[in-house]
C-alpha positions, 0 to 999 in steps of 0.5 A: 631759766637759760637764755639760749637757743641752742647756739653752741653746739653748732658754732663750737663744732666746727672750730678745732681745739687747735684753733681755741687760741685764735678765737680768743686773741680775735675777742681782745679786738672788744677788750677794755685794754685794746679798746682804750689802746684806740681811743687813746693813739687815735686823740693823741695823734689826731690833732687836727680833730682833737674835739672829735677824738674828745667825744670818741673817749667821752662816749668810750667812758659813758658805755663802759660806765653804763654796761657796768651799771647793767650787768648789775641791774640784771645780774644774770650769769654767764653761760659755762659753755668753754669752747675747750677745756682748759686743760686739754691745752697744751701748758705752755697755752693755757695761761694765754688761753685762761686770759683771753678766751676766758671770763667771770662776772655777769653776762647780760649784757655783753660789754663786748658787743655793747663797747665795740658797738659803741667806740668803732662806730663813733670811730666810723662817723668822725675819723676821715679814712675813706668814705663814711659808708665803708668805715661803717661796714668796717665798723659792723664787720668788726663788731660782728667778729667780735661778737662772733667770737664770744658766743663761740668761747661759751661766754655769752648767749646769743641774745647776750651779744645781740642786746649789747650791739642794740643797747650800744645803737640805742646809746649811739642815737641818744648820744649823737642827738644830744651832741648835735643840739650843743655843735660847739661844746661837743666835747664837753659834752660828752665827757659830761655824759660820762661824768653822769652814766659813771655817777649813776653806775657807782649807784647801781654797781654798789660801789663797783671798783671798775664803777669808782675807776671809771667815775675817776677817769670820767671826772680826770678827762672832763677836767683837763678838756676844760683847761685845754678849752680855756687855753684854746679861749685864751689864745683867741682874746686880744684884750685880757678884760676878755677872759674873764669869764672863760676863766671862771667858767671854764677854771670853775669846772675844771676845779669842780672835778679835781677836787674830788679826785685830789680829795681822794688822795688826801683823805683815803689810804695811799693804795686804796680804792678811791685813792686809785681812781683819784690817782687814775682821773689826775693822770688821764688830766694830764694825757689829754692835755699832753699832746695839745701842749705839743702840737699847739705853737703857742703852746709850745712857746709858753711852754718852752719860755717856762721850762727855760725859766725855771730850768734857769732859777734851778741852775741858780738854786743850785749853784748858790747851795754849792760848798765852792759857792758859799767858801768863795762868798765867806772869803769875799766877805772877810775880805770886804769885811777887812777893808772896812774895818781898816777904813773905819779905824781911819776915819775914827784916828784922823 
């Protein structure tokens, strides 16, 4: 039975055929890769709100994870509806074309709608860029674009994209609630939220590649935010019989969820899948951490005080493994050596 209403043939009929490619660049503003492209410049450069940038990339994980899980839950295919043919393009297009205006896999849900839904309104609530209210029309502006744009290209229905915007607001709402009961772990707690929708999406995906990456990445973020929470904890204590239970605590989590991510480098083949999401939680770990190390002075400090230090011992290591090294010390030590025989044979003649 389909689920459409007759939405093609209108929309389509007004887009020429030269225009197929622009439509199709325009859905890349609802593409995992642009969308990560945003969360990602916006943590790194938003140091002057890094937890709320924490909970862009915790709620940016939690949906890709839950639109996952849905689009196996209901299995429904997509609509075969192209806006062109691919072969009525001229060559040199088509492979543009085939990448960005074309799609496989489930339809129902989109995850174009859901995950635009999801990360420009989470944008449009903590970024500081005019007022509340116009960043929210930019927000519904372009998910609407967006959506605009895949029912256009014949991926989706209708009902496909509205139901991806409702269940991305209904997410939204759930999720805000939550954070506001836990004000101060914000962070943590919706990187937690990934932690757990990845968990239940791994299930309900059948061990999906995108589920077992996205369960990495989760456990990877959560990770290193605990271990720059513990720093940041650290810093704070003027005594150091303080620490210690921000040490277990923190320490505690941040372990928990690399252990099973060096695990899955361990005991699973280098190019595997697990080994991949392993490999991908280890480095986002360090993406996070990366840009508190230099934007933090004390930080920076410790940090450059240990790369001094070790770029010392190395220097060190380095000199004593040279040949020149070993030849002067071998002939220091004939030298010395001949001086104390020729003292001994005194002592032992006098």
């Amino acid at each position: 039975m389909s689920r459409g209403i007759g939405e093609f043939e209108p929309l389509q009929e007004v887009i020429p055929e030269w225009a197929a490619v622009l439509v199709a660049l325009v859905t890349q503003l609802g593409d995992v890769w642009f969308l990560a492209l945003v969360v990602g410049g916006v943590y790194w450069f938003h140091a002057s709100k890094r937890e709320d940038a924490t909970v862009i990339i915790g709620l940016t994980l939690a949906g890709f994870s839950l639109i996952t899980a849905l689009k196996h839950v209901f299995a429904l295919p997509r609509p075969g509806q192209p806006l062109v043919a691919l072969e009525s393009l001229p060559w040199l297009i088509q492979p543009l074309y085939e990448a960005t205006g074309m799609g496989s896999g489930y339809g129902f849900p989109s995850g174009h709608a859901l995950m635009t839904t999801i990360v420009y309104f989470s944008l449009a609530k903590r970024l500081s860029i005019s007022t509340v209210n116009r960043r929210a029309l930019a927000a519904a502006a372009l998910v609407g674009i967006v959506c605009f744009s895949r029912v256009t290209l014949g991926l989706h229905y209708l009902v496909d994209v509205v139901a991806g915007v409702a269940v991305g607001l209904t997410f939204l709402f759930v999720a805000e609630r939550l954070l506001a009961r836990y004000s101060t772990e914000q962070g943590t707690v919706a990187l937690s939220l990934a932690v757990v929708v990845s968990m239940i999406n791994l299930v309900a995906s059948d061990m999906d590649p995108d589920a077992v990456l996205t369960l990495g990445a989760s456990l990877g973020v959560f990770g290193g935010w605990q271990l720059i929470r513990l720093g940041i904890d650290l810093f704070t204590f003027e005594r150091p019989s303080n620490a210690a239970r921000p040490i277990l605590f923190r320490g505690g989590l941040a372990a928990a969820a690399a252990a099973p991510l060096v695990a899955s480098l361990e005991y699973f083949h280098l190019f595997s899948l697990p080994a991949a999401g392993g490999a991908l939680g280890l480095a986002l770990g360090v993406f996070i951490t990366i840009p508190v190390l230099h934007h933090s002075h004390r930080a920076s400090r410790v940090w450059r005080a240990l790369v001094f230090w070790l770029t010392m011992a190395a220097l060190g290591v380095r000199y004593l493994l040279r040949p020149s090294t070993w030849r002067r010390g071998y002939a220091v030590g004939r030298r010395y050596a001949g001086r104390f025989r020729r003292w001994l044979g005194t002592r032992i003649s006098g």
